[in-house]
C-alpha positions, 0 to 999 in steps of 0.5 A: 534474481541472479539465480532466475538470470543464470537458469535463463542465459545458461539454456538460451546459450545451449540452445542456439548452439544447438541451433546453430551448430549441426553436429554429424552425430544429431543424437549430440543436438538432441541431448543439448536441447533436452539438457536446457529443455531441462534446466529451464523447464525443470521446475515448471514442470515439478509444480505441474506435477505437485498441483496435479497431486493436489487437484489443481491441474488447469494452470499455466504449468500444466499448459507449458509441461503438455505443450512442450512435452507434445513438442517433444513427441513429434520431435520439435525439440527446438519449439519445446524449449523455445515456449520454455524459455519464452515463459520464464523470460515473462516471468522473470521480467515481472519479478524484476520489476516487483523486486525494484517497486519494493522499498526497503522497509523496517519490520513491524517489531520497530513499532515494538518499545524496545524498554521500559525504565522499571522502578526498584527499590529507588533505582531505575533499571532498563528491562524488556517491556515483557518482564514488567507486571501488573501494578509495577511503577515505570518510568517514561522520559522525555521523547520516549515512547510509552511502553505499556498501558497504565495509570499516570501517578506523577508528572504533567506532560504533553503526550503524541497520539497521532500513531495510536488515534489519528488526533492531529493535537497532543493530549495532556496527561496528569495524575489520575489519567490512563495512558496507552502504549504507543503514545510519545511523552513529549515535554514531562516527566512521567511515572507510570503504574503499569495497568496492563501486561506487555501481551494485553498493551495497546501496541500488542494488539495492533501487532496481534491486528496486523496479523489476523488481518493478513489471515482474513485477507483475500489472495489475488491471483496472478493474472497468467494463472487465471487465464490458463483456467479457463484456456487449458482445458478447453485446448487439453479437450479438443487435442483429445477429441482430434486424436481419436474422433476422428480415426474412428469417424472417418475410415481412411483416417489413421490413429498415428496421423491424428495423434501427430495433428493433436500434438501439433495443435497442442504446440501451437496451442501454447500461447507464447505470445502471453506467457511473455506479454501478459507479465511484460504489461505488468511489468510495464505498469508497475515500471511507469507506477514507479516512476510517478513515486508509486511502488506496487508489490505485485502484478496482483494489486496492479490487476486489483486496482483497475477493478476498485469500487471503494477508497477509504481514507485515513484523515490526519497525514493521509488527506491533511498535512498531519501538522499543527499550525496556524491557520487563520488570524483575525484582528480588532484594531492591531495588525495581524502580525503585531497580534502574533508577536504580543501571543509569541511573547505571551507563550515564549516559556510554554512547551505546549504544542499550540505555544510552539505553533505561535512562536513558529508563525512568529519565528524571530527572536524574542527578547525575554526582558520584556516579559514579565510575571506569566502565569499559565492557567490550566484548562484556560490559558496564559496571562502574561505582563509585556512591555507593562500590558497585560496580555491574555492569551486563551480559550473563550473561558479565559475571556469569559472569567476576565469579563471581557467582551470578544468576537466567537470563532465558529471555525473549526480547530484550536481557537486563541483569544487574545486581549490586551488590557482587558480589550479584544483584539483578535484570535487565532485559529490553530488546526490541521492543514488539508492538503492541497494535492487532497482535493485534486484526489478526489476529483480524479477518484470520481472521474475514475468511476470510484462508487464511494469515498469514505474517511475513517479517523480517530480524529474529533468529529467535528474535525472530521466532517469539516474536512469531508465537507470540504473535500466532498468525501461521501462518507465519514466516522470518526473518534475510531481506534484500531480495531474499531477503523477494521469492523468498518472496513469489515462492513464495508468490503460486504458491499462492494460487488463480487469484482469489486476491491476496496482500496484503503489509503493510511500512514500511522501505526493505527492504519496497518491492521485496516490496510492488511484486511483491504483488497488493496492496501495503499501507505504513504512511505515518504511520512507513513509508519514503518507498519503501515508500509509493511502492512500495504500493497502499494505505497506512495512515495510522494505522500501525495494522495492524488498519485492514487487517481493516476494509478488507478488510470495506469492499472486500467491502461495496463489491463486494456493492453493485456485484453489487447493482447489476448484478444488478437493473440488467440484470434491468430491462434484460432486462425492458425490452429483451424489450418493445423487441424486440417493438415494445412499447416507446417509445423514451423509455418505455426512456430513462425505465426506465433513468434510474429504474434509475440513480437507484436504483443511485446511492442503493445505491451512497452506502450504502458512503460510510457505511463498514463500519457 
């Protein structure tokens, strides 16, 4: 930026003293205007010259190197490096604000297991995870990450999969049981014997997704770029036709004449006006985006977005809190928060994530003398002895074995059943929270228009449809892996209309591959994986979905004023340039129109700094 700042200020220095100051020698004021012509038009002009060796000729280079060089030709030297200053100062304000929208993130190597705990010979030696082979033993501690695929040989232990599958709940792991890379052991001590080399893990292939995902994926081009497309070489054709049509149509019409009128409708042509608003709306945009906590990495992905058809969800931290607790109580003849208390006590020694639930919704302290002779039953549940009450505390198994009669919880989610003395006295529903902001989200994504909203999650599909259910989302898969979330979006982006993009909203190491392979890939930064935010176009910094609603209002609000702008910038231009073919336009009275043009267009486009307001 620093670089871009000084090859803008040191010209525009030169070229008011070339203004303002006449020197008796005017040789010395041309060579000022040709020194900062060239400093701050060189590289324009090496990438039109490289992309008409390569057969891209009809681009916003091109359209500044012919315009400026016409200048030049007839001798407006000052309008040469005018147009050129005016379109770097565009640029530069676009690639100032994508530099503030970019978050500093971690590279995709954190999701990486930095070690693995290698068996040999009774000692445990940290090694890299692409040193242990087939059939190895290792060993995960607790809190560590998994560092390859394996088979579990020893230990019991909770393990965290939300990075890897989306499951909200953790899983037990025992002996006999396969593990993948990339899970977090929680509570046990686990050893391992490795099934799978570092290159064929779990992590490794989400790595290897990301990549090719980024390969398959579209490049939007910037928006300038396509404009002068189309622009350029209909101006290129007609300067051409009025400088030798004419000549040799009418008889006293002179080549030199014609030429000099070519030239200056070459000039005019040159749409300063765009070239600064067209990357000042973007730079707008992407300036108001970032203060409702929504980063954009490109005026791409901002154009992108106002053109989006369909939004894909992850479920678990995208649309639901990502969180295990508890949800709902339901009593028989005790309070809700005495039953809490007695399943408090009841799971006071377990380190099972539904017993840290329980003593979280309890949260005060719990006096151990008054436990006695608790026995965790697995697959059931916990009897325990408080206060000389027996307590259950368990699935509808549980009940079943003791023979006690109790109410079925048809609600989705982990169900407690909880009896004393072999009487009912309640259950607790224990799940994964919706949002509040996730209903709100879908809301503004219908009133934008959004065709479909679909939600891919590697969570159970009961889970799954309660939440689309409840949230209204058109489409749902579920119990998806990696690679399994992209062959749907795969399917997906066929769908979509030749205009249309397909934006997907993910925060888990399992979401990066999917939101690399999206037109738009949108990551929550505040609880997303550094993956996902590196593999994302947009992240959202507030973790809440619904900013994605007012976003996408932004990108549209963003694209109106840049048509705006257009639309009455070559309307003018059209104007002017039919006088200067005629000969009834001044060279200078078109400069004057077209920086009048500019200063308009720039007012238009700040309106979108405002936001969606």
């Amino acid at each position: 930026m620093k670089k871009r700042g000084i090859k803008i200020l040191l010209p525009a220095i030169l070229y008011i003293i070339a203004i303002a100051v006449s020197f008796e020698n005017g040789l010395i004021n041309t060579c000022i205007f040709i020194v900062s012509y060239l400093i701050v038009g060189f590289d324009i002009l090496k990438k039109a010259l490289r992309n008409i060796i390569r057969g891209k000729v009809f681009d916003e280079n091109f359209l500044m190197a012919v315009a400026t060089l016409g200048a030049f030709g007839i001798g407006e030297f000052p309008e040469a490096v005018a147009v050129m200053l005016f379109y770097q100062v565009g640029e530069l304000f676009q690639s100032y604000a994508v530099d503030k929208s970019r978050k500093s993130i971690s590279s995709l190597m954190d999701i990486r297991p930095d070690f693995a705990n290698l068996v040999k010979e009774d000692k445990i030696e940290k090694v890299d995870p692409d040193d242990v082979e087939i059939g190895n033993i290792i060993i995960v501690k607790p809190g560590e990450k998994v560092p390859l695929d394996g088979v579990v040989i020893e230990g019991i232990s909770m393990i965290d999969t939300m990075a890897l599958t989306g499951e909200s709940v953790p899983r037990k792991v025992e002996v006999g049981n396969e593990i993948l890379s990339g899970c977090i052991n929680q509570n046990g001590l686990l050893k391992i014997k490795v099934a799978r080399e570092y290159d064929e893990s779990t992590v490794s292939k989400i790595l290897e997704l990301v990549e090719n995902a980024s390969n398959k994926k579209s490049k939007s081009e910037n928006f300038i770029t396509k404009f002068a497309k189309y622009y350029t070489p209909i101006v290129v054709i007609i300067a051409v036709i009025l400088a030798f049509i004419p000549p040799i149509i009418f008889k006293d019409a002179t080549f030199s004449d014609w030429i000099y009128r070519a030239l200056s409708f070459l000039v005019v042509s040159c749409p300063c006006a765009l070239v600064i608003s067209i990357p000042l709306s973007f730079f707008g945009g992407i300036g108001g985006a970032s203060k409702m906590g929504v980063l954009i990495k490109g005026s791409n992905y901002l154009e992108a977005l106002a053109n989006t058809e369909i939004v894909v969800f992850d479920k678990t931290g995208t649309l639901t809190k990502g969180v295990f607790e508890v949800q709902k109580i339901e009593t028989e003849d005790i309070s809700e928060d005495e039953l809490i208390r007695i399943s408090a006590y009841a799971e006071n020694y377990s380190n099972h994530p539904i017993a840290q639930s329980i003593k979280k919704a309890y949260n005060k302290p719990i006096d151990e003398k008054l436990i006695d002779n608790t026995e965790e039953l697995s697959g059931l549940g916990i009897i325990a002895q408080i206060e000389d009450k027996k307590v259950l505390v368990g699935n509808e198994k549980l009940m079943q074995k003791n023979n006690i009669k109790y109410k079925k919880c048809d609600d989705v989610g982990t169900i407690l059943y909880v009896a004393i003395n072999n009487e009912f006295k309640g259950f607790i529903l224990i799940s994964d929270k919706i949002k509040d902001d996730a209903f709100e989200t879908i809301k503004k994504l219908k009133e934008s228009n959004i065709k479909q909203t679909v939600m891919l999650t590697g969570d159970r599909k009961d889970v799954a449809d309660d939440v689309a259910k409840k949230l209204s989302i058109d489409k749902v898969c579920s119990e998806l892996l990696p690679d399994e979330k992209v062959k749907e979006v795969e399917k997906l982006l066929k769908t979509r209309s030749e205009k249309g993009k397909l934006a997907f909203v993910g925060d888990g190491i399992n979401d990066a591959p999917v939101l690399a392979i999206s037109d738009i890939g949108i990551a929550m930064g505040g609880l997303g994986s550094d993956a996902a935010i590196e593999a994302s176009d947009i992240v959202i910094m507030t973790d809440k979905p619904s900013e994605i609603g007012n976003a996408i209002k932004l990108s549209k609000k963003t694209m109106r004023i840049v048509y705006q702008n257009i639309i009455f910038a070559i309307f003018v231009k059209v104007v002017v340039l039919i006088l200067s073919a005629l000969g009834l336009s001044t060279m200078w009275e078109a400069v004057f129109a077209d920086v009048g043009v500019s200063m308009i267009a720039i007012i238009n486009a700040l309106r979108v700094l405002r936001g969606i307001k």
